[in-house]
C-alpha positions in Angstrom: -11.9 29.0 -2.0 -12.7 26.9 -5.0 -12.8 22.9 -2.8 -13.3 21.3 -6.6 -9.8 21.7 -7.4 -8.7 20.7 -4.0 -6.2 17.4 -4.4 -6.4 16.2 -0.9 -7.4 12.6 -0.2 -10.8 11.8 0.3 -9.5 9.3 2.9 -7.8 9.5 6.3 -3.7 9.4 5.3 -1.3 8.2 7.7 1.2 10.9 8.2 5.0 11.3 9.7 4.3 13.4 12.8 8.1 14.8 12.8 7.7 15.9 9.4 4.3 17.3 9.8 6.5 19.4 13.1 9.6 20.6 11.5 8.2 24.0 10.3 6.6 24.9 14.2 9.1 22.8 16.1 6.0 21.5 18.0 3.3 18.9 17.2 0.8 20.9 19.4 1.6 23.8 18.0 1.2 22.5 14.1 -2.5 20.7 15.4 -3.5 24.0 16.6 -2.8 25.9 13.2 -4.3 23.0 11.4 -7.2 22.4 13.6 -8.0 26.5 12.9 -7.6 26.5 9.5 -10.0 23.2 9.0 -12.8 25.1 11.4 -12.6 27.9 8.3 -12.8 25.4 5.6 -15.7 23.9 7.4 -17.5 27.6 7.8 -17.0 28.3 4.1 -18.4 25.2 2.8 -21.2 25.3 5.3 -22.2 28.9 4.1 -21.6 28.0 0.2 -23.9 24.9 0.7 -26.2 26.6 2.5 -26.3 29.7 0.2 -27.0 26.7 -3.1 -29.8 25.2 -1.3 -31.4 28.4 0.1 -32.3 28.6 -3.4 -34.7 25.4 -3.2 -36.5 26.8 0.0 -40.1 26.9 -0.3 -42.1 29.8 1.1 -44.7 28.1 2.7 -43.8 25.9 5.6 -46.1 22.8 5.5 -44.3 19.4 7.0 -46.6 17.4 5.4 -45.2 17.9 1.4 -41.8 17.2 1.4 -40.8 18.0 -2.7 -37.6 15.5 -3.7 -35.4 18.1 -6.3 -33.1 16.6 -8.1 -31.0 19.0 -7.9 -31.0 19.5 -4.5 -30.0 15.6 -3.8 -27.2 16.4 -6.6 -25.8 19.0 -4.9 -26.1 17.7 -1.7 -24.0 14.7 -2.6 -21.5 16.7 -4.3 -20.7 18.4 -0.6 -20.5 15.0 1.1 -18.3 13.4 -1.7 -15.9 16.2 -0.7 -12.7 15.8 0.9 -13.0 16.5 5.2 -12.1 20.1 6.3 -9.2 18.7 8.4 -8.1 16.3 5.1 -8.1 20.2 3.3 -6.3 21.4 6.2 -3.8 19.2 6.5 -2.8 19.5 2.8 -2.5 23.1 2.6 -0.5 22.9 5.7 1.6 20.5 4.0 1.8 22.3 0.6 3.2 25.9 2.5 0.0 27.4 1.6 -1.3 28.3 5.0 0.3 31.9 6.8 0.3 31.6 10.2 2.3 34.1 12.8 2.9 32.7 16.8 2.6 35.2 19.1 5.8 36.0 21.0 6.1 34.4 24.1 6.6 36.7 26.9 9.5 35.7 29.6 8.8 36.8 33.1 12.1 38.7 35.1 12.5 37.1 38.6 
C-alpha cells in the first residue's frame, strides 16, 4: 500500500455513527472491520519502516557511539507525520475500498 497518496486527515474527525453503520447494520460490527483493517495498516508500516532503517544498522553493537543520520531522522519523521492506522482505516471504510464478508450466523432448532 502506497500511505503517501493516502488523503485521510492527519487529525481525529468527528464522524456520524449511523452513517458510518448503514452498510453492516451494526456499529460494533463496522468497529470490528475497521479496527482489523487499521491493525494491517499498522503491520505494513511497521515492517516498511523497519525494512528503511534496517538499512542504517551498524554491525557492531557498542552503546556508547550513538551516530545521528540525517537520513534516518528524515525518514523517521516522515512515518510520524503520517496519518494514524485507524484515521487510514476509517477512510477506506468510508470510501468502499475495504472487502469484508460476516460469517453466517448459525440459528440453533429448539
Amino acid at each position: 500500500m502506497d500511505f503517501k497518496k493516502v488523503n485521510a486527515p492527519t487529525t481525529t474527525v468527528t464522524r456520524d455513527m449511523n452513517s458510518l453503520s448503514e452498510r453492516t447494520g451494526n456499529i460494533y460490527e463496522t468497529v470490528c472491520i475497521i479496527g482489523k483493517r487499521a491493525n494491517q495498516v499498522s503491520i505494513d508500516i511497521k515492517n516498511e519502516l523497519d525494512k528503511k532503517l534496517k538499512e542504517f544498522e551498524i554491525g557492531n553493537d557498542n552503546l556508547d557511539e550513538v551516530f545521528e543520520n540525517r537520513e534516518q531522522i528524515e525518514i523517521s519523521r516522515y512515518y510520524e507525520r503520517l496519518p494514524k492506522p485507524v484515521l487510514i482505516a476509517t477512510k477506506e471504510y468510508e470510501d468502499g475500498e475495504i472487502s469484508y464478508r460476516m460469517p453466517q450466523k448459525v440459528q440453533k432448532n429448539k
